[in-house]
Wavefront OBJ file of the C-alpha trace (Angstrom):
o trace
v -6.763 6.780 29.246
v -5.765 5.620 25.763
v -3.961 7.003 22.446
v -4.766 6.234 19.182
v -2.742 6.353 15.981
v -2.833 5.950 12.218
v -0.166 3.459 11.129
v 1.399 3.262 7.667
v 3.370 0.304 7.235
v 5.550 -0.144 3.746
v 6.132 -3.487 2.097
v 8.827 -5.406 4.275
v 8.400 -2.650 6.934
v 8.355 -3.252 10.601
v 7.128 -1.877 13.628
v 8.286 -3.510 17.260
v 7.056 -2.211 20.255
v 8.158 -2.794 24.164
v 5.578 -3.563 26.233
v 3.053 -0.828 27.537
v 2.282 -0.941 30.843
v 0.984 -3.499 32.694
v -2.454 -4.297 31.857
v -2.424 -1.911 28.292
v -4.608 -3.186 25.716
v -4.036 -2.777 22.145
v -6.530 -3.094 19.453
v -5.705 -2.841 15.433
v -7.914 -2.780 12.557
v -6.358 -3.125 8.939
v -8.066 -0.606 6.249
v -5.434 -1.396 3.594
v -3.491 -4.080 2.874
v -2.065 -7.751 5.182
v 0.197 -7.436 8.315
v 1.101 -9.685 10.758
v 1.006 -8.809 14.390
v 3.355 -11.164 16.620
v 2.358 -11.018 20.531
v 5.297 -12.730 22.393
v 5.875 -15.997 20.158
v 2.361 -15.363 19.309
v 1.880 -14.887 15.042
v -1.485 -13.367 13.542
v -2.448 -12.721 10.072
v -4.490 -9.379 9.132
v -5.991 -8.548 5.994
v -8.238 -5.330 5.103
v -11.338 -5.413 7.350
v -9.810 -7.369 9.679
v -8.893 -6.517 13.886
v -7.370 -7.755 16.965
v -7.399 -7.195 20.394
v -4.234 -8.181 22.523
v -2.626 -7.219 26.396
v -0.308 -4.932 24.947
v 2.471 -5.429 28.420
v 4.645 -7.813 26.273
v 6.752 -7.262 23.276
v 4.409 -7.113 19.832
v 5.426 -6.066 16.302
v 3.419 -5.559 13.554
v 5.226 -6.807 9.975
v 4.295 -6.069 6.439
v 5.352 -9.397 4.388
v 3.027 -8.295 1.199
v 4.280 -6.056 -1.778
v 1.460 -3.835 -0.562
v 1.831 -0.954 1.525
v -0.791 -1.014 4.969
v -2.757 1.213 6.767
v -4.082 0.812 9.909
v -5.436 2.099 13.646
v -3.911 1.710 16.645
v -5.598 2.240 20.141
v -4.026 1.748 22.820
v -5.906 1.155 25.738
v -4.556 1.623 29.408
v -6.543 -0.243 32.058
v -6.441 1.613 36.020
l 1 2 3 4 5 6 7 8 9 10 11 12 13 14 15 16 17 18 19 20 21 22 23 24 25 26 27 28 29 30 31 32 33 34 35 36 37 38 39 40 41 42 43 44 45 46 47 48 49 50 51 52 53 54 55 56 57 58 59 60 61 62 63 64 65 66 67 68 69 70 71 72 73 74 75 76 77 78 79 80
């Protein structure tokens, strides 16, 4: 099973999530703009074009430091 979302994230915006559960998968692709995603105490930088993959059953946020607004896609992935 999985969901999947179009994210719009404005400049100095924020998006924390709990974690899914256990064994979730997230993956994110940026089509517009730079966000970070932080997994846990974990920090990566995104720019347009760029994706991630991460177990989604910690706490990640995705942050928009930039003066840009971003748009991206979120699945999530839920593993049985």
């Amino acid at each position: 099973m999985f969901e999947t979302y179009r994210i719009i994230v404005q400049p100095g915006g924020k998006l924390a999530a709990q974690p899914h559960l256990k064994g979730a998968e997230e993956f994110i692709t940026v089509f517009v703009g730079a966000v970070e995603i932080v997994v846990s105490n974990d920090r990566y930088r995104l720019e347009k074009g760029d994706s991630i993959r991460f177990c989604a059953d910690v706490p990640h946020a995705c942050l928009n430091p930039g003066a840009e607004t971003a748009e991206l896609s979120m699945l999530i992935y839920y593993n049985k």
